[in-house]
N, C-alpha and C positions, 0 to 999 in steps of 0.2 A: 504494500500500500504506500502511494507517496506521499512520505511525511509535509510536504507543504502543501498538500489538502486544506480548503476550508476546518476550521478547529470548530467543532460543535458544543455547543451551549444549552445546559442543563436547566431548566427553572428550578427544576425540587434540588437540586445541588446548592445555588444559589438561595434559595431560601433558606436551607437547614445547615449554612454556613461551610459547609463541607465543599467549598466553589472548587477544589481539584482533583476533586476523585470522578468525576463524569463528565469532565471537557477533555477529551482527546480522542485520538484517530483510530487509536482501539481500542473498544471496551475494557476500562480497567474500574474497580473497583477496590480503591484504599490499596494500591501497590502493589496488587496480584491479576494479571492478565487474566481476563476471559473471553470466551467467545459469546460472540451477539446472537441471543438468542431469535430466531426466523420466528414468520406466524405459524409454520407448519411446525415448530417445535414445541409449541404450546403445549402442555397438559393439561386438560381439562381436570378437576379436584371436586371434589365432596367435600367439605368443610368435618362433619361427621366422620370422617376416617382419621381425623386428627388424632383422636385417642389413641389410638390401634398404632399409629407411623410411630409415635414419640413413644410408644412401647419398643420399638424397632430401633429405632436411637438408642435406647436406652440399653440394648443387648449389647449393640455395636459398638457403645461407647467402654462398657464393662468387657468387651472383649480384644481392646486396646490398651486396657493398663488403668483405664479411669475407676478409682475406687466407687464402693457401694454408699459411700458415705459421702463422696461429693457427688453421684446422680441423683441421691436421694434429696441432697440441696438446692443441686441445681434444678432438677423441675420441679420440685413443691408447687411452686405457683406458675407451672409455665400454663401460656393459655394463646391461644390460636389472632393472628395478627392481620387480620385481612389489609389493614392500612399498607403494610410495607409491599403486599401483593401490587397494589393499586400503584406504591411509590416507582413499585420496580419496574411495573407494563407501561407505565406516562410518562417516561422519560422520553418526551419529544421534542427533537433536534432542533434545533431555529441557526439557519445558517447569519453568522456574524462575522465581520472584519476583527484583525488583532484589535485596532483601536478602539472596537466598541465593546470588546471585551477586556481591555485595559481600565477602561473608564469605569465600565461596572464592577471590576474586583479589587482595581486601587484608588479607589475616590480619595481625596485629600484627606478627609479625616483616617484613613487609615494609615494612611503614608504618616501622619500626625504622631498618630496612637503608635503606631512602632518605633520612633524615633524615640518617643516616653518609654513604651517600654524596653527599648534598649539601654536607656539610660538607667531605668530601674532596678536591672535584674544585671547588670553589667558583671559583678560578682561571680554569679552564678554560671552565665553566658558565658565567661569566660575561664573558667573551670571545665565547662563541654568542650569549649573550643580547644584550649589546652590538650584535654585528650585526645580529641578527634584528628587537629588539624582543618575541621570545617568553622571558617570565620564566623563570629557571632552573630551577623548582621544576617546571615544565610539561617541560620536556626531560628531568626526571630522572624524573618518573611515565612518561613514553611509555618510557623507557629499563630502567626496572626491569616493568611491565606486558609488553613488548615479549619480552625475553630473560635477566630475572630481572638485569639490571645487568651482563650480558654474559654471563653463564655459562650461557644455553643457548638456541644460535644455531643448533643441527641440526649433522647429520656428514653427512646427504648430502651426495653430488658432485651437484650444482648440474645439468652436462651433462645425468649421465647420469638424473637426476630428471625435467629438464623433456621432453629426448629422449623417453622412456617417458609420461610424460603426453600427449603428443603425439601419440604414435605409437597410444595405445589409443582416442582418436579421440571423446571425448566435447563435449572443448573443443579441438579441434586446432590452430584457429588461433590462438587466445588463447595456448594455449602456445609452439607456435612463435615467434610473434610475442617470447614474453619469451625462448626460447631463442636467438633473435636478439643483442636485446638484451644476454643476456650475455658472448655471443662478443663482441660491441662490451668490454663491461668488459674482458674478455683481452687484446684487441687494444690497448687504449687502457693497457696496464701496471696497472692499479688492484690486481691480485691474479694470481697464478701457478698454475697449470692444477691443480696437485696440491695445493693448499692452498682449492681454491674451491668450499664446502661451505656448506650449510644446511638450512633445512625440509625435510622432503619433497615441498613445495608450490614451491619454490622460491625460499620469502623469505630473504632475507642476513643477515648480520651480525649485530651488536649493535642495529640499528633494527628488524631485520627488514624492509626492503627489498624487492621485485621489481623485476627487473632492469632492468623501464622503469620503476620510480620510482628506480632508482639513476641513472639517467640524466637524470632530468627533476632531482631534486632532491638529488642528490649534490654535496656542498663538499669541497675539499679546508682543512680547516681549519687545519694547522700549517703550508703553505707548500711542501711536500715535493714537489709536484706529481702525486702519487698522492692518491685517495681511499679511504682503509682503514677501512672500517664493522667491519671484523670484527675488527678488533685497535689502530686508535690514537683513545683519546678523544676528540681534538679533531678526529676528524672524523665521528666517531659521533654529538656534539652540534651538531658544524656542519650537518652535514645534518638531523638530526630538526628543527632551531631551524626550518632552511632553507625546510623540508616545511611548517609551519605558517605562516612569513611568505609564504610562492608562495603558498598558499592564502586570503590573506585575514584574519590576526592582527590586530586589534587593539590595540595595549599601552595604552591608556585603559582597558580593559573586562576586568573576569574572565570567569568561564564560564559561572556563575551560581552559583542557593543554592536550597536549599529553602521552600517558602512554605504557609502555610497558607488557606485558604478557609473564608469566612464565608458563602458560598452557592454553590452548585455554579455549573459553568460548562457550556455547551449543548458538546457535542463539536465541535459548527463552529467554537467558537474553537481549541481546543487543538490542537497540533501547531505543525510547525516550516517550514512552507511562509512565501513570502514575505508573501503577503494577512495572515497571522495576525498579524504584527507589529504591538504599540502599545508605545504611552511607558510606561515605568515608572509614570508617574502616573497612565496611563487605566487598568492593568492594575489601581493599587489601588483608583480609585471603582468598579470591579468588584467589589470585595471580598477584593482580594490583602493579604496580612497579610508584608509582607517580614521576612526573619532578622537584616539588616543594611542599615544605606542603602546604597542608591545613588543616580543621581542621575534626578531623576523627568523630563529630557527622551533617555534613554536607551531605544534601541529593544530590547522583549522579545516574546519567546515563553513559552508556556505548554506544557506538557509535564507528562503521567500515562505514563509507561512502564508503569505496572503496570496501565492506565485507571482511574477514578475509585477502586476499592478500593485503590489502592495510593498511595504519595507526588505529589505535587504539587511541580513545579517551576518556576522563573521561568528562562529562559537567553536565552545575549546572540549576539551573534554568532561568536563564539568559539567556543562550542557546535557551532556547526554548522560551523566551520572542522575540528574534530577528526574529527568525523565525516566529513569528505573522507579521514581518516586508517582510519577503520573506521565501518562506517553502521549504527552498534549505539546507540543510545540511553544502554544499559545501560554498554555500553563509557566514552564521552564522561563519561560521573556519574563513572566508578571514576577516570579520567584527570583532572577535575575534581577529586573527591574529595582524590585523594593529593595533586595540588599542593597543596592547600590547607593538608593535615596537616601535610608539609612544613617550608614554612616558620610553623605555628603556634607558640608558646610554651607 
């Protein structure tokens, strides 16, 4: 698929402040690929059979390692979610430019509010960053982009969201699979059964999370033995830092910048594939016109999200480390972006 595709735009993403987990070119959900489900892949569901599946779960779950005493907690009250059904089928596309999708996910006050809370948590911030090597201004955009700087991380029950995903059978093992996953969180003490709440998709916390990316890439950052994404800083930064350096961060390299072109470029160069890569310096006897140096034995990509009518950009490897994070184009610019405002003067 080419990556400088029109970047598609979510309303229920954007309303339940989760704005990066459902704008990109492949259905991703909180940092785990999946495929788009077709209409002919639908399952038609009984609502009434819910009892019976989450008995089914409950085998499966006990026959992976999940003890009897954390299935017994975790569905006490699990109960059938038709809302997240509804979240998950209306996800309908609205084709937008980068800039109108700039404008709706970094309005001024938010570029505002990060610059505060950079300033606030700078301690903290840079403690993650210390370990990671991912700058702090990069942890505080994925953090404010993510769950608006913590204040909106979702009220569903986790359970009984992914149970019900599951159970109406479009992606059933994907969801299983993280319903797993988060009986693992229960069992391993990270969060208490009646307080384990998010998306309706089932991302967490204040990173927005799924449950096997809480797993893969979750820190316990203050030492406490627990890892609390949904309520202590320091491990809401350890982990997002965490997430970037697993993946491949560089702390030599930004994300990129904007560039201008002095003659068009054949569409076989552009993109973010591995063959596309050259040096900063081949890219300018090209005709690349950069905004700021760098250094000309640095390997880049060229990238049009919007294709040729639209901005021109130069990106590093970094770029495509975020995009492990959401495989949105459009995404990666906003998270570039804000870092950058940040920490500007």
């Amino acid at each position: 698929m080419k990556l400088s595709m029109i970047a598609r735009l979510t309303g229920v993403a954007l309303l339940a402040g989760c704005s990066g987990k459902n704008l990109q070119a492949q259905p991703v959900i909180n940092n785990t690929a999946t495929s788009a489900p077709t209409a002919e892949q639908s399952t038609a569901y009984n609502e009434s059979q819910f009892p019976a599946y989450v008995e089914k779960l409950k085998a499966r779950a006990l026959s992976e390692g999940i003890s009897q005493q954390t299935i017994d907690q975790a569905f006490a009250n699990v109960y059938f979610l038709s809302r997240v059904i509804d979240s998950d089928k209306n996800q309908l596309e609205k084709k937008i430019t980068l800039d109108d999708y700039l404008q709706r996910v970094l309005p001024d006050w938010k570029i505002d509010r990060a610059r505060q809370m950079y300033q606030a948590n700078k301690s903290k911030l840079n403690k993650a960053s210390k370990r990671s090597g991912v700058p702090a201004s990069y942890i505080v955009a994925l953090w404010g982009m993510e769950s608006t700087f913590g204040k909106r991380q979702g009220k569903e029950d986790i359970i009984s969201a992914l149970a019900t995903l599951a159970f109406e059978g479009r992606r059933e093992e994907f969801f299983t699979k993280q319903l797993i996953a988060a009986l693992q969180i229960l069992q391993q003490g990270h969060i208490q059964a009646d307080k384990f709440k998010g998306s309706w998709a089932g991302a967490m916390g204040q990173c927005q999370f799924m449950p096997t990316s809480f797993l893969k890439y979750g820190l316990d950052g203050n030492g406490d033995g627990r890892i609390d994404i949904w309520n202590d800083k320091d491990d809401v930064f350890a982990s997002t830092a965490n997430y970037l350096a697993t993946e491949g961060w560089n702390p030599n390299e930004g994300w990129g910048q904007e560039v201008k072109l002095t003659k068009a470029l054949t569409d076989a160069a552009i993109g973010l594939e591995d063959a596309k890569a050259k040096s900063v310096a081949e890219w300018q006897k090209q005709g690349i016109v950069l905004s700021h140096k760098v250094p000309g034995k640095q390997q880049a990509w060229i990238i049009q999200p919007d294709d040729a009518q639209g901005r021109t950009f130069m990106v590093f490897n970094n770029f495509r480390t975020i995009m492990h994070w959401n495989r949105s184009t459009y995404f990666a610019i906003s998270i570039g972006t804000l870092a950058d405002k940040v920490v500007q003067n």
